[in-house]
The first five atom37 places (N, CA, C, CB, O) and aatype in JSON, in Angstrom:
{
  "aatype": [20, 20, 20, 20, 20, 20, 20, 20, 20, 20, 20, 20, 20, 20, 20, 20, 20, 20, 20, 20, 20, 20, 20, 20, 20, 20, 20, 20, 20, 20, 20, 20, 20, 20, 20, 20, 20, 20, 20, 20, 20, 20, 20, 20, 20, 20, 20, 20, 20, 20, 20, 20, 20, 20, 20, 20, 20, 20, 20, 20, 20, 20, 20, 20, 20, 20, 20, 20, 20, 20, 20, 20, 20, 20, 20, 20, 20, 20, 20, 20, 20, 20, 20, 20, 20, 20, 20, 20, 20, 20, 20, 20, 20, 20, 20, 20, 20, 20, 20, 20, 20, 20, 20, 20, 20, 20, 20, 20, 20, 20, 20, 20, 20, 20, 20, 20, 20, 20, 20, 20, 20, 20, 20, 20, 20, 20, 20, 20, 20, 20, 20, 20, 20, 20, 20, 20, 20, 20],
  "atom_mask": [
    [1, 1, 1, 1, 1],
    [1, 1, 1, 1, 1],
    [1, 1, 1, 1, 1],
    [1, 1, 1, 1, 1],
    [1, 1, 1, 1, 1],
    [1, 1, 1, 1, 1],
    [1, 1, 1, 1, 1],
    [1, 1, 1, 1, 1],
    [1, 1, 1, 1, 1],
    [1, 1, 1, 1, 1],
    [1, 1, 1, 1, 1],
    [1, 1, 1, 1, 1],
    [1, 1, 1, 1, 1],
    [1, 1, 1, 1, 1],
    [1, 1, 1, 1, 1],
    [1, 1, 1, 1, 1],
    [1, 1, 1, 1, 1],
    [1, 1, 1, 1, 1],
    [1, 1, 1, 1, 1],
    [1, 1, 1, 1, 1],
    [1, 1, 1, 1, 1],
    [1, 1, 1, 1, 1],
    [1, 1, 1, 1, 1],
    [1, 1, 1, 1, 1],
    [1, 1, 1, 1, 1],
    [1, 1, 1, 1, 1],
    [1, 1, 1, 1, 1],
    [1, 1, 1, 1, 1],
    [1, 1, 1, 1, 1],
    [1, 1, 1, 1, 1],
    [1, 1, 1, 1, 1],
    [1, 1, 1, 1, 1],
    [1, 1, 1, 1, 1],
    [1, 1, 1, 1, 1],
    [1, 1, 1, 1, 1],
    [1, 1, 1, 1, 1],
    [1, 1, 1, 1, 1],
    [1, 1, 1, 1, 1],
    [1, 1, 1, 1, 1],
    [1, 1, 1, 1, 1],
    [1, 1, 1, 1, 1],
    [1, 1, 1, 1, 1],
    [1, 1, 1, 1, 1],
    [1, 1, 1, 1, 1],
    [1, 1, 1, 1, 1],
    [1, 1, 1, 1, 1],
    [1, 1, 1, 1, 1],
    [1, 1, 1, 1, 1],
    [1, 1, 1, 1, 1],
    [1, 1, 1, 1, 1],
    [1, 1, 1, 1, 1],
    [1, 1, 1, 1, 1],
    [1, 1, 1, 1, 1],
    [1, 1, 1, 1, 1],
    [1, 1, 1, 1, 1],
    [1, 1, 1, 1, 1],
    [1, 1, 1, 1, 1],
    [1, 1, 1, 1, 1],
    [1, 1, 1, 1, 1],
    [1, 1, 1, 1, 1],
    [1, 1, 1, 1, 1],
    [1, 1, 1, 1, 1],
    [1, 1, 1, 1, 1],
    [1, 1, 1, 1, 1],
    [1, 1, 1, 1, 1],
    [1, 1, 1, 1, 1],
    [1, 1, 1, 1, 1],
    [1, 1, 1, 1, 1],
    [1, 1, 1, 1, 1],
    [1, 1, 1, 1, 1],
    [1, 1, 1, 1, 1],
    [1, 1, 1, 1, 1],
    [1, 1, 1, 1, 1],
    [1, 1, 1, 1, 1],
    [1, 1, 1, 1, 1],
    [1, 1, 1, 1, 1],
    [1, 1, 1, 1, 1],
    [1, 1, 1, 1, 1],
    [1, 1, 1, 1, 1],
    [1, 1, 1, 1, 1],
    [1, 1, 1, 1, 1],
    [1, 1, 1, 1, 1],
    [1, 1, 1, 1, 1],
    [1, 1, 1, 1, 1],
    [1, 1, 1, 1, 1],
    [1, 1, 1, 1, 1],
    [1, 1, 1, 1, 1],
    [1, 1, 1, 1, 1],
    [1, 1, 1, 1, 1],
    [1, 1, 1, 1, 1],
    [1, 1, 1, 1, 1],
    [1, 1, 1, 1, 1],
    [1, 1, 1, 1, 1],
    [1, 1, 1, 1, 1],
    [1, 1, 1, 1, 1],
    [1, 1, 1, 1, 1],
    [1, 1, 1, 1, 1],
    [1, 1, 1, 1, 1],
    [1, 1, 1, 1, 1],
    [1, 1, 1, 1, 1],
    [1, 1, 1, 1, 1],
    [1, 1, 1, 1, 1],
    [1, 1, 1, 1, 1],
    [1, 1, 1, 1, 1],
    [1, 1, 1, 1, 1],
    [1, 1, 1, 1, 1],
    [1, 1, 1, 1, 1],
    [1, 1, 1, 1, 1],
    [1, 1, 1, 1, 1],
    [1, 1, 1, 1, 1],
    [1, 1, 1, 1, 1],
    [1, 1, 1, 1, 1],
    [1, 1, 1, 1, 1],
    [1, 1, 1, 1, 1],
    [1, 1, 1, 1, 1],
    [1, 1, 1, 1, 1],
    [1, 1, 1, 1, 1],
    [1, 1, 1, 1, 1],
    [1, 1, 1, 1, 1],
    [1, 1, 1, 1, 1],
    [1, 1, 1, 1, 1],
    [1, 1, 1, 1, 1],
    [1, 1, 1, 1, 1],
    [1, 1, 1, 1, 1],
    [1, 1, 1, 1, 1],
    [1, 1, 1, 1, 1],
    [1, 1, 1, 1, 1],
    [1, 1, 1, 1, 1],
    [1, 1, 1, 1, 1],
    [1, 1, 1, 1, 1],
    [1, 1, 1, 1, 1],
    [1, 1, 1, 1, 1],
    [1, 1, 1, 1, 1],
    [1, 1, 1, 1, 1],
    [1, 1, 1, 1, 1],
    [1, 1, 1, 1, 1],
    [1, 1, 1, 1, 1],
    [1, 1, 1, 1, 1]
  ],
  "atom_positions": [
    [[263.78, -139.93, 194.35], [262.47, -140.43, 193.99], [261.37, -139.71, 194.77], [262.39, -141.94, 194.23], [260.29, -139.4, 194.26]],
    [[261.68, -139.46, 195.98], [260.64, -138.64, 196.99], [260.18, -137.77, 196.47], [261.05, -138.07, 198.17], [258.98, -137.58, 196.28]],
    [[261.29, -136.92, 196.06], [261.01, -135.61, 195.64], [260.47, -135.32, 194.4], [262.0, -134.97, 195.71], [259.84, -134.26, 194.46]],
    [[260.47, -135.98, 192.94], [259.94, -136.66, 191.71], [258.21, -136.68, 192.35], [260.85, -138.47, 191.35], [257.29, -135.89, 192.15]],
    [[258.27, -137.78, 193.07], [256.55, -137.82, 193.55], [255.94, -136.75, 194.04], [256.22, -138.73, 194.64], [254.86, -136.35, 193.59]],
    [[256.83, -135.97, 195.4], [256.31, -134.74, 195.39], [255.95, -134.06, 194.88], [256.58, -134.25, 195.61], [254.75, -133.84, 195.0]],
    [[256.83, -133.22, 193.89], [256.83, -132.38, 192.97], [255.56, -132.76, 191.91], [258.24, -132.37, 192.39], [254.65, -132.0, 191.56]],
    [[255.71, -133.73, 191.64], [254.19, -134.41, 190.19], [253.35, -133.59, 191.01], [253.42, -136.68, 189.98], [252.91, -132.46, 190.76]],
    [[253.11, -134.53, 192.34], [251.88, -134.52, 192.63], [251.6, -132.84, 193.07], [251.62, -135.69, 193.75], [250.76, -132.24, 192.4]],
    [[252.05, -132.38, 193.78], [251.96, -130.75, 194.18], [251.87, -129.74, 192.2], [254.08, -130.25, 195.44], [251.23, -128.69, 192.12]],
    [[252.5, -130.26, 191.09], [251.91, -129.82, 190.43], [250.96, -129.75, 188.98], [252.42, -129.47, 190.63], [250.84, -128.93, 188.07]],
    [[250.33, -131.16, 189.34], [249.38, -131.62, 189.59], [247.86, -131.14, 189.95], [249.84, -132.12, 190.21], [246.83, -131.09, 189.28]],
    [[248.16, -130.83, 191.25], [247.4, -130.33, 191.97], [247.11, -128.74, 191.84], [247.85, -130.72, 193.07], [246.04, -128.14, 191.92]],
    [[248.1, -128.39, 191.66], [247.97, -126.73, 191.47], [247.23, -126.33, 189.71], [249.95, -125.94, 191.63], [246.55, -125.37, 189.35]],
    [[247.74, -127.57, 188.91], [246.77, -127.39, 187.52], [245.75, -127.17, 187.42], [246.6, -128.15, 186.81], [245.26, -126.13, 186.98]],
    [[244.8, -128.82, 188.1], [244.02, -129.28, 188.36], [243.19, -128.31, 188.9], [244.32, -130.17, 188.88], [242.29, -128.02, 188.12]],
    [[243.14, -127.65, 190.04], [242.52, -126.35, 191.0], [242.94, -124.87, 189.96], [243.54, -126.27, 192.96], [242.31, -123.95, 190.5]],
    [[243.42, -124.5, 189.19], [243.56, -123.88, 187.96], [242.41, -123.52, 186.8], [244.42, -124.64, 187.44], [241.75, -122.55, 186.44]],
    [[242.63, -125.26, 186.35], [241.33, -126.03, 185.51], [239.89, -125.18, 186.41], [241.35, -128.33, 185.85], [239.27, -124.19, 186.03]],
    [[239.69, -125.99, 187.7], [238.59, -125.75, 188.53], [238.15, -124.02, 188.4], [239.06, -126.25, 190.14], [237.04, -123.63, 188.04]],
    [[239.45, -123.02, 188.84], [238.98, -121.75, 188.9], [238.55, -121.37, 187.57], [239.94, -120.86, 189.43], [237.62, -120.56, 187.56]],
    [[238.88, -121.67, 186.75], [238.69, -121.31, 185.0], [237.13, -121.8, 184.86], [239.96, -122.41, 183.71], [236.38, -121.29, 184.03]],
    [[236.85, -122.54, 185.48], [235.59, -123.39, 185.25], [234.79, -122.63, 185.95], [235.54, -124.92, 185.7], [233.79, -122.15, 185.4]],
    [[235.08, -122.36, 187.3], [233.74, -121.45, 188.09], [233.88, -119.83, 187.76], [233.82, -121.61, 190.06], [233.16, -118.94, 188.24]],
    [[235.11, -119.64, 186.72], [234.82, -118.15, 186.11], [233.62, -118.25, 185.29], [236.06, -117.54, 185.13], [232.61, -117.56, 185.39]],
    [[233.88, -119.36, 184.34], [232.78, -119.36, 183.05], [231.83, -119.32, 183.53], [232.64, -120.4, 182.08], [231.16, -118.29, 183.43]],
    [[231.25, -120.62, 184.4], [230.24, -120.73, 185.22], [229.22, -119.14, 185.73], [231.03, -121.47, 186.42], [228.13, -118.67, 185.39]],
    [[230.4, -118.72, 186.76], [230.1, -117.61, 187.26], [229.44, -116.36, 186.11], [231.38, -117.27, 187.96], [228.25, -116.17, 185.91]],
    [[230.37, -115.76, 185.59], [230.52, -115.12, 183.93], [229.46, -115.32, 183.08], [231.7, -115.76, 183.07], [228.89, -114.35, 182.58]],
    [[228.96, -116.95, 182.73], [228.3, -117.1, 181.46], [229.02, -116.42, 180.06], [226.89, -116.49, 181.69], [228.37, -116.34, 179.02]],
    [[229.77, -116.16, 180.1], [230.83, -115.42, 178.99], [232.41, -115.62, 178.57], [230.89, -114.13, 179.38], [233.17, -115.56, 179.53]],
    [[232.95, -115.82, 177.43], [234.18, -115.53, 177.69], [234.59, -114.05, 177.47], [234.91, -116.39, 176.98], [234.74, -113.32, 176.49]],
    [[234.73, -113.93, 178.97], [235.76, -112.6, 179.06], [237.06, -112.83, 178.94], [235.71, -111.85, 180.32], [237.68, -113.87, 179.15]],
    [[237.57, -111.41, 178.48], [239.19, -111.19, 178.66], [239.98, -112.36, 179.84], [239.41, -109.41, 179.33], [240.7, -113.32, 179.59]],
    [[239.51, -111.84, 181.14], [239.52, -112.84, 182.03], [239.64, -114.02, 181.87], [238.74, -112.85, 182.56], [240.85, -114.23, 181.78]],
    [[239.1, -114.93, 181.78], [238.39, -115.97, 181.37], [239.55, -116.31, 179.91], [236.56, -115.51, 181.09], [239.99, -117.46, 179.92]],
    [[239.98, -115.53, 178.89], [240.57, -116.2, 177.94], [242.27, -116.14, 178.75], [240.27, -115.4, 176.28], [243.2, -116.78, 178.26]],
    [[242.38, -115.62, 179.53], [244.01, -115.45, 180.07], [243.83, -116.58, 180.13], [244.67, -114.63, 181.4], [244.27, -117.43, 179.37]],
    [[242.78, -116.78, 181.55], [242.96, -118.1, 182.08], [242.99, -119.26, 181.17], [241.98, -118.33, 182.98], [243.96, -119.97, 181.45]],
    [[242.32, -119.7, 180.2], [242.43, -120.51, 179.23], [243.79, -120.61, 178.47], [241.47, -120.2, 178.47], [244.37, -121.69, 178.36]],
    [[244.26, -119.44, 177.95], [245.79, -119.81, 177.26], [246.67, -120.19, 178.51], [246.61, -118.35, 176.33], [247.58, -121.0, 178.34]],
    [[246.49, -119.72, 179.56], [247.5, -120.04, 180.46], [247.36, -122.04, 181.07], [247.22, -118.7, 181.84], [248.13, -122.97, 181.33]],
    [[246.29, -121.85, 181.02], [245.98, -123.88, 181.27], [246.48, -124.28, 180.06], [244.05, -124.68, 181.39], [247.13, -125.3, 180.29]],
    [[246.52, -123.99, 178.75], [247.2, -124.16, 177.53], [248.04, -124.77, 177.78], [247.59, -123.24, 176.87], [248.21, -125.99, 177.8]],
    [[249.04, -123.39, 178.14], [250.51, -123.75, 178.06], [250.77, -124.65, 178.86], [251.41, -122.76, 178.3], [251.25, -125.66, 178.37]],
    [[250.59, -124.63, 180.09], [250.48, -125.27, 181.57], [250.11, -126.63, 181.54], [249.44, -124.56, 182.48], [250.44, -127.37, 182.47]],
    [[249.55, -126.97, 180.74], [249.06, -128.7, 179.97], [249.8, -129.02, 180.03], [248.58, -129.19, 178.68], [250.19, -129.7, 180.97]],
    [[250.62, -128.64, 178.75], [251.82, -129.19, 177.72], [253.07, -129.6, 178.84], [252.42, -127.75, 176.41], [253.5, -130.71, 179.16]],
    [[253.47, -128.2, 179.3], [254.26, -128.56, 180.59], [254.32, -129.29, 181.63], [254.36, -127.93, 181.08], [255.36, -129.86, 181.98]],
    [[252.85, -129.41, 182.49], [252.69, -130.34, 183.2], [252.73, -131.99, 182.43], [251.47, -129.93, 183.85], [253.65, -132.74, 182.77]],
    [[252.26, -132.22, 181.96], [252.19, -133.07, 181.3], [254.05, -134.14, 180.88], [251.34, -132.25, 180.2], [254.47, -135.29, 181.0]],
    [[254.44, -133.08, 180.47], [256.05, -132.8, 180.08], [256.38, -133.47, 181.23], [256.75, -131.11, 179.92], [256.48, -134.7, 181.21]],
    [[256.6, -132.71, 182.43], [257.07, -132.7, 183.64], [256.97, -133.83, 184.49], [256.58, -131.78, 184.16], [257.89, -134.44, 185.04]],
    [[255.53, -134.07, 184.55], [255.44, -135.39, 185.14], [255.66, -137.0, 184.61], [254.32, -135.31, 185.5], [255.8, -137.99, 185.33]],
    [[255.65, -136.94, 183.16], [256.12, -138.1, 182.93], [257.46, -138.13, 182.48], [255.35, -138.69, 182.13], [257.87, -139.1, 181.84]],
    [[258.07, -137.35, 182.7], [259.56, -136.42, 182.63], [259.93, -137.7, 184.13], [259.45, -133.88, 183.08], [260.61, -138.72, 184.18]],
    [[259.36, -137.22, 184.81], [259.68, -137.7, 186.78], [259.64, -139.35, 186.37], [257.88, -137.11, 188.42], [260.65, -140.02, 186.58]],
    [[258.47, -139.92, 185.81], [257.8, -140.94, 185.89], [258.79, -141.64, 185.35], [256.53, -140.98, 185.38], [259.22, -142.43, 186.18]],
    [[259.33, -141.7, 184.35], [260.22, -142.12, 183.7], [262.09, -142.31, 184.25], [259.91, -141.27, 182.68], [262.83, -143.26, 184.02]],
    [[262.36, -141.05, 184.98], [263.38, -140.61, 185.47], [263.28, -141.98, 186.62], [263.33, -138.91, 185.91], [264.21, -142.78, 186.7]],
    [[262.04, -142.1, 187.48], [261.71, -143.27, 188.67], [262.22, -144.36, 188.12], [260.11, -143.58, 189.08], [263.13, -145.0, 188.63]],
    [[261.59, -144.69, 186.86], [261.53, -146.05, 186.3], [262.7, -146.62, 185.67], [260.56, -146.11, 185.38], [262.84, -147.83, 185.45]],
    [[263.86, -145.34, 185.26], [265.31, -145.81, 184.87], [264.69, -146.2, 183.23], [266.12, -147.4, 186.03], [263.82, -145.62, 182.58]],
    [[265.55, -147.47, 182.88], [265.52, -147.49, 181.6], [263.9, -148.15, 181.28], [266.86, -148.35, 181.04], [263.26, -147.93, 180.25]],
    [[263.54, -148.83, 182.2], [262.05, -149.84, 182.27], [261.11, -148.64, 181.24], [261.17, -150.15, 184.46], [260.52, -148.81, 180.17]],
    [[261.25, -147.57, 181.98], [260.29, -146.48, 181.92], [260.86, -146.08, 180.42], [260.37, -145.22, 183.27], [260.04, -145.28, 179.99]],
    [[261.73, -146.26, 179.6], [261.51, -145.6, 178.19], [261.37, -146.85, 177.17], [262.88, -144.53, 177.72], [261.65, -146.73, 175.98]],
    [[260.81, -148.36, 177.88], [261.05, -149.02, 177.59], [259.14, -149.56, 176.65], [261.95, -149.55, 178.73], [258.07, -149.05, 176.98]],
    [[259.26, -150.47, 175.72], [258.18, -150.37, 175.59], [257.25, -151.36, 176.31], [258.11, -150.31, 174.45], [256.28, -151.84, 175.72]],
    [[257.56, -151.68, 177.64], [257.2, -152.28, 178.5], [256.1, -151.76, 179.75], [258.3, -152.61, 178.81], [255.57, -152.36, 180.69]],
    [[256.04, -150.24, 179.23], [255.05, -149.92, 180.19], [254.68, -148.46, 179.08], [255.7, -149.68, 182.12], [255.3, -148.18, 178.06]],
    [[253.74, -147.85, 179.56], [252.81, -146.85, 178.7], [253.76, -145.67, 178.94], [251.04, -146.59, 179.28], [253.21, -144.73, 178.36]],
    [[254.67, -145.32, 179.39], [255.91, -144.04, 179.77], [256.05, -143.59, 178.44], [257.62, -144.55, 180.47], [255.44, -142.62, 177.99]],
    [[257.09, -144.47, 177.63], [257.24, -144.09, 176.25], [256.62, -143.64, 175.62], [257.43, -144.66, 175.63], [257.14, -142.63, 175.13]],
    [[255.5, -143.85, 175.25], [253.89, -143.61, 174.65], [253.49, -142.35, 174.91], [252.72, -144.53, 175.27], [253.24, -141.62, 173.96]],
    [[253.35, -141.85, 176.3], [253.16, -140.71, 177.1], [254.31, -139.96, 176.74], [253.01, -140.97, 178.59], [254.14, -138.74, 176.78]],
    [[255.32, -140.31, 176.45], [256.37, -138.9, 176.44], [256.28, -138.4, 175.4], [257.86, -138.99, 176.62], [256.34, -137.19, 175.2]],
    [[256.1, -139.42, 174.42], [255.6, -138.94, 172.66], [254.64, -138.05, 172.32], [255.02, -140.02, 171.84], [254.55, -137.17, 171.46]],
    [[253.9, -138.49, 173.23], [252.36, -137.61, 173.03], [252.4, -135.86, 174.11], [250.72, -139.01, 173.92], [251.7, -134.89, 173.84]],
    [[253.5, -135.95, 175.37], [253.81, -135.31, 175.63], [254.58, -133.91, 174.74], [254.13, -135.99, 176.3], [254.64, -132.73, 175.09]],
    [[254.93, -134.35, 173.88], [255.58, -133.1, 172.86], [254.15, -132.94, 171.66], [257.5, -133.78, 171.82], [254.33, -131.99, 170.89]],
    [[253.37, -133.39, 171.52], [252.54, -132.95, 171.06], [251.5, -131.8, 171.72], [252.15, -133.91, 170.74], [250.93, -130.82, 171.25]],
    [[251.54, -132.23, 172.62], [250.51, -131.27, 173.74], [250.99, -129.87, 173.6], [250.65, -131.71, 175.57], [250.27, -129.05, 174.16]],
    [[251.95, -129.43, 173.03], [252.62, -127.97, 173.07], [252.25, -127.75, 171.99], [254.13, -127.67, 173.27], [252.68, -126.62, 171.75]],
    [[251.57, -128.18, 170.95], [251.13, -127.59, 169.46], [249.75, -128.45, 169.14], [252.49, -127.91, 168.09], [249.37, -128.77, 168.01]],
    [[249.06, -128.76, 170.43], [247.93, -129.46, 170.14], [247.03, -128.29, 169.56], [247.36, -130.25, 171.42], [246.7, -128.37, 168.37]],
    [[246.7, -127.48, 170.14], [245.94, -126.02, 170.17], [246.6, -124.88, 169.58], [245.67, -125.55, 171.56], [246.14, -123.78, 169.85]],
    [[247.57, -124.96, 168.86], [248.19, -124.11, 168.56], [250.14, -123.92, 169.39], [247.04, -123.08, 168.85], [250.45, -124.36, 170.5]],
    [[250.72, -123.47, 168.82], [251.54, -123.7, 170.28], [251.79, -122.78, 171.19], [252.77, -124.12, 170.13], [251.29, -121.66, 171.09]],
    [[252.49, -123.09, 172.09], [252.53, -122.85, 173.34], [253.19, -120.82, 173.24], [253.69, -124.29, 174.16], [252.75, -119.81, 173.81]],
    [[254.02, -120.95, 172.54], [254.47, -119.91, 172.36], [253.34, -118.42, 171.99], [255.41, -120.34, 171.38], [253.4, -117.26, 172.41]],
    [[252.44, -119.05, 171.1], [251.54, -118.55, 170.6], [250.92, -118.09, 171.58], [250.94, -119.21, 169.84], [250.57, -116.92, 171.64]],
    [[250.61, -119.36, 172.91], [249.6, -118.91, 173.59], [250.03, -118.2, 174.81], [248.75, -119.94, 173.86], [249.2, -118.11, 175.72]],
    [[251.31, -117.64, 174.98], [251.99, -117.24, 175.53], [251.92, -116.1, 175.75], [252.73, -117.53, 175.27], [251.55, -115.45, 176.73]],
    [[252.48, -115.72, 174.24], [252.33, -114.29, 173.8], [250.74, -113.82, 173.52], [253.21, -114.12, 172.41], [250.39, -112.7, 173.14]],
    [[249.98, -114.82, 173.78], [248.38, -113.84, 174.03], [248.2, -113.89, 175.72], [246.59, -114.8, 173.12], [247.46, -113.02, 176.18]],
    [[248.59, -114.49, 176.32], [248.31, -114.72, 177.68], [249.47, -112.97, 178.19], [248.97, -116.8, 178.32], [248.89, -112.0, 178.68]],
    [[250.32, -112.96, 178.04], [250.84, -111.3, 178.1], [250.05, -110.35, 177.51], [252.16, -111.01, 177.4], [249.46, -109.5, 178.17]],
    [[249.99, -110.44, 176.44], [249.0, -109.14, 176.03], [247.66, -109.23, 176.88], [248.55, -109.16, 174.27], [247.04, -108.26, 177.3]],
    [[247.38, -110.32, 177.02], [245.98, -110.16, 178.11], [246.59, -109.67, 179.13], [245.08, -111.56, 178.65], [246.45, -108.44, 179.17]],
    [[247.29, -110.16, 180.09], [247.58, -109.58, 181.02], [247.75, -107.86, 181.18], [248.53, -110.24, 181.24], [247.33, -107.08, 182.03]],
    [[248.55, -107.66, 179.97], [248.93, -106.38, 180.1], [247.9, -105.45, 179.54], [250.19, -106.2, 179.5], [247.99, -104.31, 180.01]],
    [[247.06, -105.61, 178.76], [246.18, -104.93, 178.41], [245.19, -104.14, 179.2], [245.74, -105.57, 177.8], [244.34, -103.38, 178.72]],
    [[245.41, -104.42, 180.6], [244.68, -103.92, 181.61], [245.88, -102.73, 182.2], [244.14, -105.23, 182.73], [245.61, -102.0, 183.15]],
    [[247.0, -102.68, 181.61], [247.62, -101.7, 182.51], [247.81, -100.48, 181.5], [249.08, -102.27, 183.23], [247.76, -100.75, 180.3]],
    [[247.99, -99.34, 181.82], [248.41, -98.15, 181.19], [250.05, -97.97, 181.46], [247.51, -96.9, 181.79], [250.56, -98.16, 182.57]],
    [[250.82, -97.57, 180.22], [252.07, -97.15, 180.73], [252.58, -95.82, 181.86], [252.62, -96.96, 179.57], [251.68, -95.01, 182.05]],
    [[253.17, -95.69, 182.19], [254.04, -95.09, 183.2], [254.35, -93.67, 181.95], [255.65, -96.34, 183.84], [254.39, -93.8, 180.73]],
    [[254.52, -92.48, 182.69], [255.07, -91.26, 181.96], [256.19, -90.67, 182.71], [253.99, -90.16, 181.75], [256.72, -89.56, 182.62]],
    [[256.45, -91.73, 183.5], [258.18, -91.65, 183.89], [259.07, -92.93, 182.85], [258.44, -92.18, 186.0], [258.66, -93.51, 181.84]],
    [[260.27, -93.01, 183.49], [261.22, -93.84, 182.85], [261.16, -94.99, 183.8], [262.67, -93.19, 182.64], [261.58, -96.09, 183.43]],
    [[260.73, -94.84, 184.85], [260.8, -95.99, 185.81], [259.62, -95.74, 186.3], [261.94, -96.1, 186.86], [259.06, -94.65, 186.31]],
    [[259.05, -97.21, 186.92], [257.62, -97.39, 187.14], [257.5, -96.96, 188.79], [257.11, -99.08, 186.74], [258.43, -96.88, 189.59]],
    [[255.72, -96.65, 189.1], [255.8, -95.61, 189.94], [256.25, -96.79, 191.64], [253.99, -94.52, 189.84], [256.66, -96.34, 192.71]],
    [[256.13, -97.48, 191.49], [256.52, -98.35, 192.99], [258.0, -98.56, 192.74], [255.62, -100.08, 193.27], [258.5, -99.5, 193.37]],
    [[258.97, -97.74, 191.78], [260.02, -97.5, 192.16], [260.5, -96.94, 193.53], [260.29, -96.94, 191.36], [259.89, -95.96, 193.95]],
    [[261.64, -97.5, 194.38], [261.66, -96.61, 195.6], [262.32, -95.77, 195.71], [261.86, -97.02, 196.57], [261.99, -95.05, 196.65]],
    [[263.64, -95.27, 194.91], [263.57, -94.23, 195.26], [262.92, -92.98, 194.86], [264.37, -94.16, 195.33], [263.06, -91.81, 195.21]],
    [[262.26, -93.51, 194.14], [260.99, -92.25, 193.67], [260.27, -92.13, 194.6], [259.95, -92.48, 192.46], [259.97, -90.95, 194.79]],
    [[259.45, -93.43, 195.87], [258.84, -93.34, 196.86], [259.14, -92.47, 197.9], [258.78, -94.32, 197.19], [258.41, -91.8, 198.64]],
    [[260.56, -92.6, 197.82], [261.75, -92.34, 199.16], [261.22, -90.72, 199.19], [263.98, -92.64, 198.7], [260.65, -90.0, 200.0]],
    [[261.68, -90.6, 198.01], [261.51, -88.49, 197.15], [260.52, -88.31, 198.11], [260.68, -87.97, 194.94], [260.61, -87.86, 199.25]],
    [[259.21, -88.86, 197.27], [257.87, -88.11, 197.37], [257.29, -88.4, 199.03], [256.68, -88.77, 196.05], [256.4, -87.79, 199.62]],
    [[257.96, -89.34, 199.42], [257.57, -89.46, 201.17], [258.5, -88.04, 201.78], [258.33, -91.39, 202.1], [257.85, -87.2, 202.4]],
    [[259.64, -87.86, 201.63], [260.3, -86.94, 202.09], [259.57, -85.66, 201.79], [261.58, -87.02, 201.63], [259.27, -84.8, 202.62]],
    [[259.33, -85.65, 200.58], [258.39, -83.89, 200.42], [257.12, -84.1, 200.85], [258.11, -83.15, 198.68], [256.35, -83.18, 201.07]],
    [[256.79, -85.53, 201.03], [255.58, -84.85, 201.52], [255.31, -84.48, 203.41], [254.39, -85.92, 200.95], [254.39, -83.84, 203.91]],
    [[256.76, -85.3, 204.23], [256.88, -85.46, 205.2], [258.32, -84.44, 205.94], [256.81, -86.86, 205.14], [259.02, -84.55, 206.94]],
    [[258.22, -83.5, 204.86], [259.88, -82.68, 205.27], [259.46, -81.83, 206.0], [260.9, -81.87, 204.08], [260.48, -81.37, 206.51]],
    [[258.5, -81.23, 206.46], [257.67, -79.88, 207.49], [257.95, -80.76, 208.39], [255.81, -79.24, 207.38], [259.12, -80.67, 208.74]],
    [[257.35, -81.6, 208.94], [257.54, -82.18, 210.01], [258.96, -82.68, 210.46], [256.72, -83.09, 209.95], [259.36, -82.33, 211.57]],
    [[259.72, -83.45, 209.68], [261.09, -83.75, 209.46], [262.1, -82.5, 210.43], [261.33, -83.71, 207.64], [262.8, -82.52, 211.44]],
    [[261.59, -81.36, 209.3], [262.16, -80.54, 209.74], [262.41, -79.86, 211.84], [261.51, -79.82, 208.75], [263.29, -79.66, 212.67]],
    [[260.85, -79.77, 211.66], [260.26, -79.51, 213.16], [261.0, -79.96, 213.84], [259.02, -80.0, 213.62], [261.65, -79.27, 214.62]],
    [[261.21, -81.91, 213.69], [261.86, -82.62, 214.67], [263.27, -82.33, 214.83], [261.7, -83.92, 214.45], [263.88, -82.48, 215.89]],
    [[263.79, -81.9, 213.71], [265.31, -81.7, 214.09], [265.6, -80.3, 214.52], [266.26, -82.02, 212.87], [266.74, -80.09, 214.92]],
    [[264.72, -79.25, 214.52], [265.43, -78.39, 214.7], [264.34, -77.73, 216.35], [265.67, -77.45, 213.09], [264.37, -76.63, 216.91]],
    [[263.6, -78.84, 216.6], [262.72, -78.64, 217.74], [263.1, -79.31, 219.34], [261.39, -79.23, 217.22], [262.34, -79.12, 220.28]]
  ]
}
């Protein structure tokens, strides 16, 4: 049960302050930017789930009481599977929240991306083998 409460509440909290940054983008912005729409599909999805999650816990606390129609749990879990296709669904907003993301990057004209290490390993060695050298044979 500890850990049920924990968990809600920690994410919860991390939504919530989510919500907030999305809010002082616009704010800030006056616009929706690219920016600004990640952040929005991503509170999207992040609804549905949180939402999911915590009365997921709430219920799990309450044993059978909690799917019972004796308290508002039931009600909430129903409406909980709606929240994933309230706005469209989740999947949808998924796959725009990646393309946003990625739309800011250019591909790689290797086969492996450049903070690969041993590609690092290479290009530190050639660029550090004069000296390398010096030391071993100095």
């Amino acid at each position: 049960m500890h850990d049920d409460l924990a968990q809600s509440y920690i994410q919860l909290k991390q939504f919530r302050l989510h919500e907030l940054y999305t809010a002082w983008l616009i704010d800030k912005t006056g616009r929706y930017t690219a920016e600004i729409r990640k952040e929005i599909a991503a509170i999207k999805v992040s609804a549905a789930q949180v939402m999911h999650d915590i009365v997921y816990r709430a219920i799990h606390v309450h044993g059978s009481l909690g799917l019972s129609n004796e308290t508002p749990l039931g009600n909430m879990w129903m409406s909980a599977l709606f929240m994933g296709v309230m706005d469209g669904w989740s999947e949808s907003h998924k796959e725009n929240l990646a393309k946003l993301m990625l739309c800011s990057y250019e591909p790689g004209d290797d086969m492996f991306p450049n903070y690969h290490l041993p590609k690092l390993q290479r290009a530190a060695q050639e660029k550090f083998s004069r000296l390398l050298n010096q030391h071993r044979t100095g």
